[in-house]
VOPAGU-2260 file (C-alpha; in pm, 1 decimal, decimal comma):
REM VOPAGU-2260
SITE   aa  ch    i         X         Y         Z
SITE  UNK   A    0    3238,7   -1313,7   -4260,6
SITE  UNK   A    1    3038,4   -1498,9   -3971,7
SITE  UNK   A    2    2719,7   -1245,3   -4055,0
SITE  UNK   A    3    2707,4   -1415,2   -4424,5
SITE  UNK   A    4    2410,1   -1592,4   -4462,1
SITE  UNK   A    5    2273,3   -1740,7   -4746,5
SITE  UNK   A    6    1901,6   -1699,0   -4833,7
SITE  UNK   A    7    1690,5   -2009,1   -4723,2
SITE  UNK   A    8    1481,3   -2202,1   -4945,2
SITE  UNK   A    9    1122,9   -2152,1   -5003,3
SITE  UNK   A   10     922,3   -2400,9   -4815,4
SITE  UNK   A   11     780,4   -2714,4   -4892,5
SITE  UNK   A   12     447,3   -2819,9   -4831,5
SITE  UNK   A   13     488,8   -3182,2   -4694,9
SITE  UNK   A   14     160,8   -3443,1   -4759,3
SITE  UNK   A   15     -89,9   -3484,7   -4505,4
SITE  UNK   A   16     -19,9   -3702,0   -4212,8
SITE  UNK   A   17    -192,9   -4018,0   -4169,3
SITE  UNK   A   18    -340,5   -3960,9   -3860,5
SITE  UNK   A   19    -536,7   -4300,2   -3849,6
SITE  UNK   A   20    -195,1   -4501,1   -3870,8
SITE  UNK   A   21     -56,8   -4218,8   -3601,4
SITE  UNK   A   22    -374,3   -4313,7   -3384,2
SITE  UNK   A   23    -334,6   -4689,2   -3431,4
SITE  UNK   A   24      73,6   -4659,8   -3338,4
SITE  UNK   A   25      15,0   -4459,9   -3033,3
SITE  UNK   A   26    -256,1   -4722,0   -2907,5
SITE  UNK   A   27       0,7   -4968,8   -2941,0
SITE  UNK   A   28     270,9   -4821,7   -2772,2
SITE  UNK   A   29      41,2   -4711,7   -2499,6
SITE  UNK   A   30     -88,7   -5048,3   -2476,1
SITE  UNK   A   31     265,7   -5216,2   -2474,0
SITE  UNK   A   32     375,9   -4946,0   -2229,7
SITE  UNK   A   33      53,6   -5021,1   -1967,4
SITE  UNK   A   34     134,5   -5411,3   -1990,7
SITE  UNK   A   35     511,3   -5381,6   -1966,5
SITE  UNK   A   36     488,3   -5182,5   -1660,1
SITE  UNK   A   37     197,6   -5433,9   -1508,9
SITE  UNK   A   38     402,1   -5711,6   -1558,1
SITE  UNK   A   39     760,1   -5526,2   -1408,4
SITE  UNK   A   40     534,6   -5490,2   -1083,8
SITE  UNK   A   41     422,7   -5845,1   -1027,9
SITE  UNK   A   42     762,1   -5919,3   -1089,8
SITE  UNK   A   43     915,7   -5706,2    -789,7
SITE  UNK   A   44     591,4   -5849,4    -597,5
SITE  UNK   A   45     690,0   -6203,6    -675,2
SITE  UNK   A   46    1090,1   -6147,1    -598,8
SITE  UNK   A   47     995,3   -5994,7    -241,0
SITE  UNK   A   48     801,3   -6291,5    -175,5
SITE  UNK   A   49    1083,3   -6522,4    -264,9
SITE  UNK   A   50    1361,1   -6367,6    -107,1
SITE  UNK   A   51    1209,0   -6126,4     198,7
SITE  UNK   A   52     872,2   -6296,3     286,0
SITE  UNK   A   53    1010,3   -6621,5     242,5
SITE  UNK   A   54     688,4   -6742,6      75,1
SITE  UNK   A   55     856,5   -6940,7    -240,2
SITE  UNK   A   56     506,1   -7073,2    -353,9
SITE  UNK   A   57     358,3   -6738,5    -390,1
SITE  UNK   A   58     646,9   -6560,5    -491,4
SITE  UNK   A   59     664,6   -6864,9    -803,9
SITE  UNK   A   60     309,1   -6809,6    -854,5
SITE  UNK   A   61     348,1   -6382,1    -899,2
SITE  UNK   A   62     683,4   -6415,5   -1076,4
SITE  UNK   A   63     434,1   -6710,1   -1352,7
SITE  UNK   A   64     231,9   -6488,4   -1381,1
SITE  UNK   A   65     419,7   -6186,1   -1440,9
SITE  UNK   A   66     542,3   -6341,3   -1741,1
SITE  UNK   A   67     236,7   -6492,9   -1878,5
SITE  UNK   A   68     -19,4   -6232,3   -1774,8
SITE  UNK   A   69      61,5   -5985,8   -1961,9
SITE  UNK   A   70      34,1   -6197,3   -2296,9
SITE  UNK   A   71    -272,6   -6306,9   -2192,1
SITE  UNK   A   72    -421,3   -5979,9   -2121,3
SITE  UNK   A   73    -283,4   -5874,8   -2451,1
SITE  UNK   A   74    -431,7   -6168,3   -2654,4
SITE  UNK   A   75    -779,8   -6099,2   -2486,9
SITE  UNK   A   76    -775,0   -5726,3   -2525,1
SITE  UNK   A   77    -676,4   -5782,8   -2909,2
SITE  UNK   A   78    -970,1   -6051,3   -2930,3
SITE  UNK   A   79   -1192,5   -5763,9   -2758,0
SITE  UNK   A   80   -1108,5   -5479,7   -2912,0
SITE  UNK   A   81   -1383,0   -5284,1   -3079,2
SITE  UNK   A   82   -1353,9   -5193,2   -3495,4
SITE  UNK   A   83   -1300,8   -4848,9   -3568,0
């Protein structure tokens, strides 16, 4: 009973992927990825300044900038970027 199988269907040849849009995606997520990590590290760097180093100034000034880098950096990059 449990050796039964039933024939499978013939294959079906899918369309072509769009490897431009697959490019474009993966620059994206890379992208979001690089500045999502940047900005999760000036946050850790501002938090040990406020709370271990006891430097609330520069600790405000990383944990600013943490938050508003990263957009920045985005927004210029996107102004920047080179046309395929």
């Amino acid at each position: 009973m449990a050796n039964h199988h039933e024939p499978l269907p013939p294959l079906e040849h899918e369309s072509a992927m769009d490897y431009h849009q697959h490019e474009k995606m993966y620059d994206n997520f890379a992208r979001i990825l690089k500045y999502s990590i940047s900005s999760i590290a000036i946050l850790v760097i501002g938090l040990y300044c406020i709370i271990e180093a006891e430097q609330p100034l520069l600790g405000t000034i990383f944990v600013l900038l943490s938050v508003f880098g990263p957009v920045a950096m985005a927004i210029y990059s996107s102004v920047n970027k080179p046309v395929r």
